[in-house]
C-alpha positions as CSV (number, residue, x, y, z in Angstrom):
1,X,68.2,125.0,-105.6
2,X,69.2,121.5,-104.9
3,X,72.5,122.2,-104.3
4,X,72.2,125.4,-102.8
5,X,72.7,123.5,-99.1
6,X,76.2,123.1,-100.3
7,X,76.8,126.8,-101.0
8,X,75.4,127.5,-97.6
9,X,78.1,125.5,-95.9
10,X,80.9,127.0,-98.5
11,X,80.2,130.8,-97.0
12,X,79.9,129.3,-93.0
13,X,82.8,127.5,-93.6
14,X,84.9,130.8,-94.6
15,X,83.6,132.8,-92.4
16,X,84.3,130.1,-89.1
17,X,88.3,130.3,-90.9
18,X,88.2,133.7,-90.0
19,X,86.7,133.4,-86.6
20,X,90.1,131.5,-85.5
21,X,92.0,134.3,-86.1
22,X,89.5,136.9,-85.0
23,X,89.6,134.9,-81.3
24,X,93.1,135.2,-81.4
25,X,93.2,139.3,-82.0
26,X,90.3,139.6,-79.8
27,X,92.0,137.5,-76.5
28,X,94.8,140.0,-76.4
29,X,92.5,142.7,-75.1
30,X,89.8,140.6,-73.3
31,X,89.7,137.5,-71.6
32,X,88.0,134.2,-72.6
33,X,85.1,134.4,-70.6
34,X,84.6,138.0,-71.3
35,X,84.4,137.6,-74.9
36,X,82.2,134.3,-75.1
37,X,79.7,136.6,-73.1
38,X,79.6,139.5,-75.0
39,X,80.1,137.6,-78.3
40,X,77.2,135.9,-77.5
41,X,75.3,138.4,-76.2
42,X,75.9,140.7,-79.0
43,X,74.5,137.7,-81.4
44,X,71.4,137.3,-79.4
45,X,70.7,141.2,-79.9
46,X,71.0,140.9,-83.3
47,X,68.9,138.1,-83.6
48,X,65.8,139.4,-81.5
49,X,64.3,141.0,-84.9
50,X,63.7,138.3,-86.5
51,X,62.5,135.8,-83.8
52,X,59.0,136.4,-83.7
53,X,57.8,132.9,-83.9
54,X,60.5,131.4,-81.7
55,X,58.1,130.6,-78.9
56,X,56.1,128.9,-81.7
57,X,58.0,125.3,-80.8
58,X,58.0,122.4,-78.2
59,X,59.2,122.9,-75.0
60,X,61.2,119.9,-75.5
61,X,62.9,121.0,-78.1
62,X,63.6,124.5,-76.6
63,X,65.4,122.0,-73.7
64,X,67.2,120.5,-76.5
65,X,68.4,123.9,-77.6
66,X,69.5,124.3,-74.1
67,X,71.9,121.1,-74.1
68,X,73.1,122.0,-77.8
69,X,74.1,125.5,-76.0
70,X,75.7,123.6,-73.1
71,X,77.7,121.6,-75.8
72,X,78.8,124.1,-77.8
73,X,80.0,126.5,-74.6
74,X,82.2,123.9,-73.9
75,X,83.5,123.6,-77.0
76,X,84.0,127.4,-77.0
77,X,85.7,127.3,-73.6
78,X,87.9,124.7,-75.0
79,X,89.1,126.2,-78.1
80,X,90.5,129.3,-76.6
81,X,91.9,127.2,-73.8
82,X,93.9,125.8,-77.2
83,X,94.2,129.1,-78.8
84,X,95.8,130.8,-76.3
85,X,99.2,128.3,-76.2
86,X,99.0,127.6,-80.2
87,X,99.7,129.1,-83.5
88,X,95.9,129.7,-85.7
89,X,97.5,127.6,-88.6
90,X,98.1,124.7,-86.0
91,X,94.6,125.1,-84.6
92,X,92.8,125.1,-88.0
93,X,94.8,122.0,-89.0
94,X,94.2,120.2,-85.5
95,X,90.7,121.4,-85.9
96,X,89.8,119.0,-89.1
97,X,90.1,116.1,-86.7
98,X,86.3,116.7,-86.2
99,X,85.8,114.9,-89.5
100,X,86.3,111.8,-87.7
101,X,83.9,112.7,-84.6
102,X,81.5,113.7,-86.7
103,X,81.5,110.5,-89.3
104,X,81.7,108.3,-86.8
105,X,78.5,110.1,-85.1
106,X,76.5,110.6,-88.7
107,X,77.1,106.8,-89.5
108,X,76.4,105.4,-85.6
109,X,73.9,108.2,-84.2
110,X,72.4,109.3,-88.1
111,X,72.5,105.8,-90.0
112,X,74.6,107.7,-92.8
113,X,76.7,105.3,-95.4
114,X,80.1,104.7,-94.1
115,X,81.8,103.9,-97.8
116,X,85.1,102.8,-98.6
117,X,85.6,105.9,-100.1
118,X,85.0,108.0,-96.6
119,X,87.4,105.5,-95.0
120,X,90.1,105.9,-96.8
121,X,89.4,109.9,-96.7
122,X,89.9,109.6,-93.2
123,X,92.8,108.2,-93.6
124,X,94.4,110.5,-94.8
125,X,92.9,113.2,-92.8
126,X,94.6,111.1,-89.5
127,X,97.8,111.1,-91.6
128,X,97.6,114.6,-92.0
129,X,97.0,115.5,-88.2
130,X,99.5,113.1,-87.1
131,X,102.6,115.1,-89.6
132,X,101.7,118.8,-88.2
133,X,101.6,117.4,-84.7
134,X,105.9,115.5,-85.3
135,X,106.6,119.3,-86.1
136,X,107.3,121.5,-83.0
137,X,105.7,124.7,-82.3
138,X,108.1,127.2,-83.4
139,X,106.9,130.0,-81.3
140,X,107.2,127.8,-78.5
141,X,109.9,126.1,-79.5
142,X,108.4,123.2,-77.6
143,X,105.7,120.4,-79.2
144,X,102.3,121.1,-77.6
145,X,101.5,120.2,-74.5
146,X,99.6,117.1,-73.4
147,X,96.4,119.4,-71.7
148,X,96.7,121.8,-74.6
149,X,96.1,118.8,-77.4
150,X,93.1,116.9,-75.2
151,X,91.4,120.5,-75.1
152,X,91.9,121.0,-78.8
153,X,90.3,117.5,-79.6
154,X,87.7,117.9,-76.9
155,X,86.4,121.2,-78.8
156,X,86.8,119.1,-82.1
157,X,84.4,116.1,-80.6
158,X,81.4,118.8,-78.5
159,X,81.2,120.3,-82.1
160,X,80.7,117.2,-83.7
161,X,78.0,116.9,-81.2
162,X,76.4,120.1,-81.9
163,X,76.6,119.8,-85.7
164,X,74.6,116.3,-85.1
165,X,72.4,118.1,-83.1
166,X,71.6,120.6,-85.3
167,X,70.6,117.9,-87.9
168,X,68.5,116.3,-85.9
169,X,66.6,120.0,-84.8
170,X,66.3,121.4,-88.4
171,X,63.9,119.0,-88.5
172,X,61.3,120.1,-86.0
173,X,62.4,123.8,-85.6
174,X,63.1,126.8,-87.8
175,X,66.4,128.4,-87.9
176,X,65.3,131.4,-86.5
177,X,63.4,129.4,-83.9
178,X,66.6,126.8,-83.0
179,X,69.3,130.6,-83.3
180,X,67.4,132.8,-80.3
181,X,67.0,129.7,-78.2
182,X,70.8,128.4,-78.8
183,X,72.2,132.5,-78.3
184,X,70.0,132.7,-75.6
185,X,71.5,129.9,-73.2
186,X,74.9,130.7,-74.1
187,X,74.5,134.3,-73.1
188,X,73.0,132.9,-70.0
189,X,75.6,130.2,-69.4
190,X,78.4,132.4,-69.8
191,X,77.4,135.4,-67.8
192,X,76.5,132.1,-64.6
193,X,80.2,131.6,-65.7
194,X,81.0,135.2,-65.0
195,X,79.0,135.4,-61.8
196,X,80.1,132.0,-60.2
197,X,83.6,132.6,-60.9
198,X,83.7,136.3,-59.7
199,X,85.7,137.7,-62.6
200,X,85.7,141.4,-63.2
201,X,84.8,142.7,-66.2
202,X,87.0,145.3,-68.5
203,X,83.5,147.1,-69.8
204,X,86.4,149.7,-71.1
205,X,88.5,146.6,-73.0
206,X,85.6,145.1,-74.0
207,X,84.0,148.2,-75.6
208,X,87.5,149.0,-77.8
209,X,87.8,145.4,-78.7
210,X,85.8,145.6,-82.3
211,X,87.0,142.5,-82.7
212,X,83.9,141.1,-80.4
213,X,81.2,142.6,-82.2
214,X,82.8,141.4,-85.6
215,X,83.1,137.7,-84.3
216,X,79.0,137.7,-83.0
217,X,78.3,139.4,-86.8
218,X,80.0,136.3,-88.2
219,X,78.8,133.8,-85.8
220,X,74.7,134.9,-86.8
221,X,75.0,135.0,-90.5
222,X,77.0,131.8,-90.7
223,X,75.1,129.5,-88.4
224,X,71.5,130.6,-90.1
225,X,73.6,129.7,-93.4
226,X,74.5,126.6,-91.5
227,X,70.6,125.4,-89.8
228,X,69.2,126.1,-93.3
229,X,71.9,123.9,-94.6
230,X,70.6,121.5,-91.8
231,X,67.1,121.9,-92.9
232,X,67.4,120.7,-96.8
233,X,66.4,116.8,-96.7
234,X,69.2,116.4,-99.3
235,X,71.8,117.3,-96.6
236,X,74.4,114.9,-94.7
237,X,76.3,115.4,-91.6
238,X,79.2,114.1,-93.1
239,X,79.1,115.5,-95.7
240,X,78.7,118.8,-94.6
241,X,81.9,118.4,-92.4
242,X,83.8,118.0,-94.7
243,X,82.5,120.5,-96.7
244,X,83.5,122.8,-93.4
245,X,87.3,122.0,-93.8
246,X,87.8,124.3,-96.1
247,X,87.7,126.7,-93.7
248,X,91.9,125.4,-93.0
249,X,92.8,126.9,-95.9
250,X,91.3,130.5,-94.3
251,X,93.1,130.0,-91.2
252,X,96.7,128.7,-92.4
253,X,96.6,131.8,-94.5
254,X,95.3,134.2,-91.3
255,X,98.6,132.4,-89.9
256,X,101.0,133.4,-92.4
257,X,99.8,136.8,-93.3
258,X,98.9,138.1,-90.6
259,X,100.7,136.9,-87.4
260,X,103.7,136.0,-89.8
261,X,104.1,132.6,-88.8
262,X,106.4,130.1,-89.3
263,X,106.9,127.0,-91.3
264,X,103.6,127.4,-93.5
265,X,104.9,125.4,-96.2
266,X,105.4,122.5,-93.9
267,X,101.7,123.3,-92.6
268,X,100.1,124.2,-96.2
269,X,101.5,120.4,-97.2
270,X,99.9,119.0,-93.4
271,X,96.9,120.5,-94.9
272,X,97.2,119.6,-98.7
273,X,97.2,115.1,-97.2
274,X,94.1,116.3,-95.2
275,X,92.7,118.2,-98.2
276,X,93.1,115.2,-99.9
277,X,91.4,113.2,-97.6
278,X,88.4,115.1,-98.0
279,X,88.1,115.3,-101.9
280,X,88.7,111.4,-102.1
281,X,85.9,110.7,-99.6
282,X,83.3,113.5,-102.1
283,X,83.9,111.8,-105.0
């Protein structure tokens, strides 16, 4: 039972893989803002049953909840900003770079052990990043933009945030408690997002887009797998993300097989240094 935190994060990690992919499908029929609502909204119906006790907390930390969902919106926004102009291999490999945003906040913000081990870990993870980013999009046929990159790593640092956040809120809260709060205010803060910005809404696009309901299915089961993760004392934020990077190997594979991208063997290496990275700073 010890290590059953670690299992936790195995599952959410495979299932976020698949999520990249899923946003992908998903954005050809809706747009951004109208899936973050009803993805969101979908997840908060779903996790009404089992919230009884969710008013059973401090109203402090239902505010926290609120700024972990204004994080984590962001992030969202962010990462179909950098979705819609790159391949899902290139995204899953740009998205490790959270390793380092999230080290740097367990050791500064959490007072985790910084070893020599994690440093040269990340490393390697850099080296990796740096190699898929010399290699030009070949859908585009153009590297990626400037914009494109800063949203990608923007998304990479607000989820950093969140996952220290969540740490931090285990703590005091249950996971059913901290999930209706956080699906809560994102429903709310994307359907202000909706209102303020006037943008019609494809009810008949969204309802044949199954791809919305799947991603809010995936979203609830892996982030109680993920705040129970949070809860176990035995836990670390840095070492949980970079127990999430498996999740690459998901989403380079989502690339190759099913949008039949190009150049995976260049991206599988990319993501073989990275890999490494990561099983030299666990061991």
């Amino acid at each position: 039972m010890d290590k059953l935190w670690i299992v936790f994060v195995i599952i959410y990690s495979l299932l976020k893989g698949s999520r990249d992919g899923m946003k992908k499908a998903a954005l050809k029929k809706s747009s951004s803002n109208e899936i973050l609502f009803f993805y969101t909204l979908l997840g908060l119906i779903f996790v009404i049953p089992f919230s009884s006790d969710a008013f059973n907390v401090a109203p402090i930390f239902i505010f926290y909840s609120f700024i972990k969902a204004a994080v984590v919106s962001a992030a969202w926004l962010f990462a179909l900003k950098a979705l819609k102009k790159m391949t899902v291999s290139l995204y899953g490999i740009m998205d490790l770079s959270r390793v380092v945003f999230s080290t740097a906040l367990g050791v500064f913000a959490l007072g985790e052990a910084f070893t020599t081990k994690k440093a040269i870990g990340i490393t390697l993870v850099i080296a990796g990043l740096l190699l898929v980013n010399l290699k030009k999009n070949p859908q585009g046929g153009k590297g990626m933009t400037f914009p494109i990159l800063i949203a990608a790593l923007l998304n990479c640092f607000l989820n950093a945030v969140s996952g220290t956040m969540d740490k931090v809120l285990m703590q005091y809260m249950t996971s059913s408690q901290l999930q209706f709060w956080f699906m809560l205010f994102s429903a709310l803060i994307y359907g202000g997002i909706l209102l303020a910005t006037h943008e019609k809404v494809s009810v008949k696009s969204v309802k044949t887009n199954y791809w919305i309901p799947l991603l809010s299915l995936s979203l609830v089961f892996g982030d109680r797998l993920l705040f129970e993760a949070n809860a176990s004392p035995l836990s670390q934020v840095t070492l949980m993300t970079i127990i999430k990077q498996s999740s690459v190997v998901v989403t380079v594979l989502t690339g190759w097989l099913i949008y039949k991208e190009k150049d995976i063997l260049y991206k599988l290496m990319c993501t073989g240094i990275v890999l490494s990275g990561i099983f030299v700073a666990l061991i």
